[in-house]
C-alpha positions as CSV (number, residue, x, y, z in Angstrom):
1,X,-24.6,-26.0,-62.9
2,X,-21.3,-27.4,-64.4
3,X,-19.9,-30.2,-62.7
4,X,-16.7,-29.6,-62.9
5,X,-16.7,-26.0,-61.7
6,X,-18.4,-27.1,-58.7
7,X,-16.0,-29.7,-58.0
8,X,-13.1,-27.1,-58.7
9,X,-14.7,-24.7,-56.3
10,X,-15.1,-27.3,-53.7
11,X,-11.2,-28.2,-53.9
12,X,-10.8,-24.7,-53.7
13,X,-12.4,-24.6,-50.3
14,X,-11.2,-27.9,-49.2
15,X,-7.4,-26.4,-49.4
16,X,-8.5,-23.2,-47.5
17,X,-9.3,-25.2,-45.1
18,X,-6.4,-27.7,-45.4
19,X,-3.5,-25.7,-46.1
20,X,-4.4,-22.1,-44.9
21,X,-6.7,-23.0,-42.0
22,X,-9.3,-20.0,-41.9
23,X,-12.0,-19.8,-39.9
24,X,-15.6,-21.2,-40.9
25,X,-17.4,-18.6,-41.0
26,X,-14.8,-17.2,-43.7
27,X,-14.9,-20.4,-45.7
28,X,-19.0,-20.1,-45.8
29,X,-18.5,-16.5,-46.9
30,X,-16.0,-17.6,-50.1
31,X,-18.7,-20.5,-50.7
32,X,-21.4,-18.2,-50.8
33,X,-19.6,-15.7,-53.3
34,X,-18.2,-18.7,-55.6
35,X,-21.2,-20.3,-56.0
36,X,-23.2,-16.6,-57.3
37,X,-20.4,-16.7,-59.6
38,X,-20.9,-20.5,-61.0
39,X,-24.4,-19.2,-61.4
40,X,-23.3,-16.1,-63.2
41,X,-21.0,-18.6,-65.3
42,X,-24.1,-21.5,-66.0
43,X,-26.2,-18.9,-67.0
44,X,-23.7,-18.1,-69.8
45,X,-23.1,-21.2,-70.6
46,X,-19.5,-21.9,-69.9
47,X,-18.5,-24.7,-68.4
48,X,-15.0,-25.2,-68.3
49,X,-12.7,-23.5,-65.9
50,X,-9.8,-22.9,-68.7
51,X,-12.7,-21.1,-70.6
52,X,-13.7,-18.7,-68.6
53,X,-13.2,-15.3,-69.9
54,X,-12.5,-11.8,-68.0
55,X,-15.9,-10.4,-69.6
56,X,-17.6,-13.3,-67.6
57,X,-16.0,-12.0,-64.4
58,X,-16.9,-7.9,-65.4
59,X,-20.2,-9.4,-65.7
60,X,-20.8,-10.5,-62.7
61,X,-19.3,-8.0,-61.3
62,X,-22.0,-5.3,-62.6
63,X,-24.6,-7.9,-61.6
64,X,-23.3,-8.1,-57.9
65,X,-23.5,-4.0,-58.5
66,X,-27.2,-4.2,-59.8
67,X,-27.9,-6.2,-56.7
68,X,-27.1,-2.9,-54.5
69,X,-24.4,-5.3,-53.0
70,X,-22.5,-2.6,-50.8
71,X,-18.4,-2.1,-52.1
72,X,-17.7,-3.9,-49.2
73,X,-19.0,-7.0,-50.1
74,X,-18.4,-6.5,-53.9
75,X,-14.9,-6.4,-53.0
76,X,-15.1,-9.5,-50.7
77,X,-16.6,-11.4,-53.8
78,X,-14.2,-10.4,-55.9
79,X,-11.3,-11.1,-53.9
80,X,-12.7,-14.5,-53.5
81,X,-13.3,-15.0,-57.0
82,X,-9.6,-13.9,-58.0
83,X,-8.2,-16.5,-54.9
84,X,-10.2,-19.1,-56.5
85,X,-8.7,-18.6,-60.1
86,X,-5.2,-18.4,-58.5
87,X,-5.7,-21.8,-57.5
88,X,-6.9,-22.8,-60.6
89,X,-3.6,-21.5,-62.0
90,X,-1.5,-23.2,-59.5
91,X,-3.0,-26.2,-59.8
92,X,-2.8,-26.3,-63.7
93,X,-6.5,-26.0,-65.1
94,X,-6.3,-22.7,-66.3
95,X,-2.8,-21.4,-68.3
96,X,-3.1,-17.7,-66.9
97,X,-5.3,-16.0,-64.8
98,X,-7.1,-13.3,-66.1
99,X,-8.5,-11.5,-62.7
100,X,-5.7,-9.7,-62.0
101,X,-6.6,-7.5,-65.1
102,X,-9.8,-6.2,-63.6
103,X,-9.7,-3.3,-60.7
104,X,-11.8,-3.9,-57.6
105,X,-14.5,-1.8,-56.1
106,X,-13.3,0.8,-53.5
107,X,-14.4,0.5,-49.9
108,X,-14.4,3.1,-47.8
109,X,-12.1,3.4,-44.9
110,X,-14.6,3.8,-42.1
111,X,-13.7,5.4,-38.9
112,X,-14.6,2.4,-36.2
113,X,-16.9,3.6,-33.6
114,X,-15.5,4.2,-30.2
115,X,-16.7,4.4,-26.2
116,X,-15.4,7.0,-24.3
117,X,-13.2,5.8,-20.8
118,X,-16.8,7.1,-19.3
119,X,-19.0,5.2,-21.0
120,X,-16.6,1.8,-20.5
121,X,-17.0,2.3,-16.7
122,X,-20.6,2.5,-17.1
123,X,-21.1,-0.2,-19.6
124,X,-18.7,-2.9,-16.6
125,X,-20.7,-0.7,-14.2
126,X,-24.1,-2.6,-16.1
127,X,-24.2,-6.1,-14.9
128,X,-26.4,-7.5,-11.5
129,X,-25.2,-9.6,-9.1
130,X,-26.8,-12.6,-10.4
131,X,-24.8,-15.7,-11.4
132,X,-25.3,-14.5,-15.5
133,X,-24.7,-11.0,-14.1
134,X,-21.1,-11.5,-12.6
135,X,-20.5,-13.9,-15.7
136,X,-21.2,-10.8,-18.2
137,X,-19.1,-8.7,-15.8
138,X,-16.2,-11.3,-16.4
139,X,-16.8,-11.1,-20.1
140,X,-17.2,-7.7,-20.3
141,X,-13.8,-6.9,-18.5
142,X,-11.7,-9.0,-20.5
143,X,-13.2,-8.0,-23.7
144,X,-12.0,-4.9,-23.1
145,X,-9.1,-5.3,-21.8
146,X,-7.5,-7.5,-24.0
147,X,-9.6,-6.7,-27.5
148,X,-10.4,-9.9,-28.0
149,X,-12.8,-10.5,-31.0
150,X,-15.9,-12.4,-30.1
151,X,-14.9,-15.2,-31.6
152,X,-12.4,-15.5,-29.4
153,X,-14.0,-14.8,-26.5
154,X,-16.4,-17.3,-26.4
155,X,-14.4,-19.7,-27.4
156,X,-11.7,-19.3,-25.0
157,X,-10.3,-22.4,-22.7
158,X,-9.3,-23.3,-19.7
159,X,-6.1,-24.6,-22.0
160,X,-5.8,-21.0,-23.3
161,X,-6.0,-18.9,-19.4
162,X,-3.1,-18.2,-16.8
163,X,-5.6,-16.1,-14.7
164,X,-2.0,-16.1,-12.0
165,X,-0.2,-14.7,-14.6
166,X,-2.9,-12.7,-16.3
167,X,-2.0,-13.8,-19.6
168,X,-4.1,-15.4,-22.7
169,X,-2.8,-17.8,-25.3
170,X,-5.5,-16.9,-27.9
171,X,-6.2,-18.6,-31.3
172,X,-7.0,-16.0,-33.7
173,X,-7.5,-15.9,-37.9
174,X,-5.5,-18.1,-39.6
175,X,-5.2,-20.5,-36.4
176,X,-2.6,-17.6,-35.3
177,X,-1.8,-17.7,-31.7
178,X,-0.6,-14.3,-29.6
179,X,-0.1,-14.0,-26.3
180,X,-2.4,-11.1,-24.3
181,X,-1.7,-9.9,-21.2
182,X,-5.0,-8.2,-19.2
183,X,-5.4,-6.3,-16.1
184,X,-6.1,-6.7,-12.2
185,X,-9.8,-5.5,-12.3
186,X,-10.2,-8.0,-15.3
187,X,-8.6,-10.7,-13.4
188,X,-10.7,-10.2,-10.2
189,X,-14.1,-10.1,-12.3
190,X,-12.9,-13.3,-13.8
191,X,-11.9,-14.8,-10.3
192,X,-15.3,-13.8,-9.1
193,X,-16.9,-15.5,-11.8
194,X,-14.7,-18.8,-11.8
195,X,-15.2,-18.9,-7.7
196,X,-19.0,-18.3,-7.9
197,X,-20.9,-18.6,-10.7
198,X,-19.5,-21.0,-13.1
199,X,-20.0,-23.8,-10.8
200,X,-23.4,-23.1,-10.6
201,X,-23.6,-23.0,-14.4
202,X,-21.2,-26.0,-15.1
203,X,-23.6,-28.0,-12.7
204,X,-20.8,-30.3,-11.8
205,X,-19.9,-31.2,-15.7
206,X,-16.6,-30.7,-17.0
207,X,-16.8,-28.5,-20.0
208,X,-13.3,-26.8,-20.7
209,X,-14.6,-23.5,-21.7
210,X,-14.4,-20.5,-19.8
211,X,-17.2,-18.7,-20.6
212,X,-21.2,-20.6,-20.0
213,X,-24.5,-19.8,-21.1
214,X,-27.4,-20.9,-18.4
215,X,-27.6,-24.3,-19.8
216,X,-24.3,-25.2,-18.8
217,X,-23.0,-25.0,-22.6
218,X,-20.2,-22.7,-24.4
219,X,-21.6,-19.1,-24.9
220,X,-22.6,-18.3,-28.2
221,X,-21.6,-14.9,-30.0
222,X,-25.4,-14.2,-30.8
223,X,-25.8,-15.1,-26.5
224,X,-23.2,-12.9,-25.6
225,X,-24.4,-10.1,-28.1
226,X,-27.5,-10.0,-27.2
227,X,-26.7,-9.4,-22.7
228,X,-24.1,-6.8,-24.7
229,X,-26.8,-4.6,-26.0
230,X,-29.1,-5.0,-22.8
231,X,-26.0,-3.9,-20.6
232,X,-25.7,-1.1,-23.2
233,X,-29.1,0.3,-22.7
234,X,-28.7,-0.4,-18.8
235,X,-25.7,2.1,-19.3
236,X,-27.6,4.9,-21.2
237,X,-25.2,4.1,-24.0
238,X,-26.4,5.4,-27.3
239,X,-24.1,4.1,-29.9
240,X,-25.5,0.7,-31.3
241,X,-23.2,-1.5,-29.2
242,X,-21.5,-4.8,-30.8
243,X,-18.7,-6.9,-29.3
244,X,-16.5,-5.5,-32.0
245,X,-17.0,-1.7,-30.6
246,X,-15.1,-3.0,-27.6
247,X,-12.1,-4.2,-29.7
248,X,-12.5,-1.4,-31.4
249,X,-12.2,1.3,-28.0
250,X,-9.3,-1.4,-26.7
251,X,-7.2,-0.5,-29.3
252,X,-7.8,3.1,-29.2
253,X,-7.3,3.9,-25.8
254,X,-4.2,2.1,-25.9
255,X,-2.7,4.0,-28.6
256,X,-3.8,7.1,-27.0
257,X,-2.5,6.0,-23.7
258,X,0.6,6.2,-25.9
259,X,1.1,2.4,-26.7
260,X,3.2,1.9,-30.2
261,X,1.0,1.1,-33.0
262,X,2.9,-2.0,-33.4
263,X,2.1,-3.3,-29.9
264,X,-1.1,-2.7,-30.6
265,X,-1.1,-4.6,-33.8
266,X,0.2,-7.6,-32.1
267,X,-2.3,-7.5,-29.4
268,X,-4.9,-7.1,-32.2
269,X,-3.4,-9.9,-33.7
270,X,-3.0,-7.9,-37.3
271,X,-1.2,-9.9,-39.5
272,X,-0.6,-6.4,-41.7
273,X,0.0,-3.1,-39.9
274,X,-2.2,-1.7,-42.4
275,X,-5.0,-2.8,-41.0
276,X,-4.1,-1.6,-37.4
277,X,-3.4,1.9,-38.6
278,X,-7.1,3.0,-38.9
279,X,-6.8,4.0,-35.5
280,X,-4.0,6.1,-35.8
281,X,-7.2,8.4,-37.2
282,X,-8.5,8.1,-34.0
283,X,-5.6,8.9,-31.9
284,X,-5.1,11.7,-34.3
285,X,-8.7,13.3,-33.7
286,X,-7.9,12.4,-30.0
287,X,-4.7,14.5,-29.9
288,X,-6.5,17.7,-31.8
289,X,-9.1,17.7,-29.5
290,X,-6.2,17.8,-26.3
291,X,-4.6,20.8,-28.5
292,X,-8.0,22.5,-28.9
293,X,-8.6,21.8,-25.2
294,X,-5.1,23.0,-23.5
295,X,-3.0,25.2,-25.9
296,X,-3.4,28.5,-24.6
297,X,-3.3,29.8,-28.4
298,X,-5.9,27.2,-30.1
């Protein structure tokens, strides 16, 4: 592979880090997608960032396609790809970049998946009275009630909680911080877990997050997923349940509680309304099925 590509692409993901501050797991995803494309580029034997032309990216491209890569994640290459050779260009390797030529795959605009108010009460409804039991409770509660991604959840602090107040101070994408309010039943589930069973977890150490798995460690997402899915089938839920799913029915029972789609983006923590208004489909379908259900003339 060509040396200096690499080191251009590590740069690359050095200032992402440095200057834009995304999350890990987003700087392993553009690694992953830049380095299939210095492969794409070795292979035909260019070496040279200001030589790369567009065919070499169209080729790829197709080759990501041939793959049976879903649009999805063609389109998260590409927009890596054409980030990457926007920094080339600010940085002065390349005189003009050429990605802005090509058009990117389409990705579909899937309707998120959704629990019903009935199904939430069964799913908090789910957990035992055992010390991991009350701590799912706690989890589940404020998951839903503040749509916090999972990320989020399991990371949260001691430094980020005013359980008084009922307010979190969260740290989202882009090292973003919004401030979520959540609700009494929430707040007494996470009381009950603070009194009770984190001490027994914590095992007198001081660890300054909120949430613990039984080894007296922070939760991970794949720890907290996993009790997710077994409360889910406790619940006679039949949608394949992911921490997302509850972001996902947060935000839609707000806006069909009413709430202004731009409340909801901040709570979401949305940096473009765009990306919040793919519930507006939901509250839509929510307020045909109220006509259907009450207009005398339906």
């Amino acid at each position: 592979m060509a040396g200096k590509l690499d080191t251009s692409v590590d740069q690359f993901l050095d200032y992402l880090v440095s200057e834009k501050g995304l999350l890990a797991r987003t700087i392993e995803a553009y690694g992953r997608d830049l380095r299939a494309y210095l492969d794409t580029l070795d292979e035909l034997e260019i070496s040279s960032a200001a030589s790369i032309p567009l065919e070499a990216l169209e080729i790829h491209m197709v080759r990501l396609t041939r793959r049976g890569l879903a649009g999805v994640s063609r389109a998260r290459a590409l927009s890596a790809i054409r980030h990457f050779h926007r920094f080339l260009h600010r940085e002065g390797t390349t005189r003009r970049d050429t990605t802005s030529e090509i058009v990117g795959p389409k990705r579909s605009k899937r309707v998120p998946k959704v629990l019903t108010i009935g199904q939430v009460e069964r799913l908090l409804s789910a957990p035992d009275e055992s010390v991991l039991g009350v701590r799912d409770r706690a989890m589940l509660e404020l998951a839903y009630a503040a749509g916090l991604r999972v990320s989020e959840l399991c990371d949260l602090s001691f430094d980020e909680l005013q359980d008084r107040e009922r307010l979190l101070f969260v740290q989202g994408k882009g090292r973003k911080r919004r401030v979520i309010p959540f609700g009494k039943p929430a707040a007494r589930a996470l009381e009950r877990y603070l009194a009770g069973s984190r001490p027994q977890l914590a095992a007198g150490r001081a660890v300054p997050y909120v949430f613990l798995n039984h080894r007296g460690s922070k939760i991970s997402r794949v720890g907290f997923f996993k009790r997710l899915r077994q409360h889910a089938r406790v619940a006679r839920i039949q949608l394949q349940m992911s921490p997302h799913v509850l972001r996902h029915t947060f935000a839609t029972h707000l806006l069909e509680g009413g709430a202004d789609l731009r409340y909801v983006q901040a709570l979401l923590g949305h940096a473009d309304i765009s990306t919040t208004q793919i519930y507006t489909t939901l509250d839509t379908r929510h307020l045909i099925e109220v006509h259907r259900a009450f207009h005398p003339r339906a």
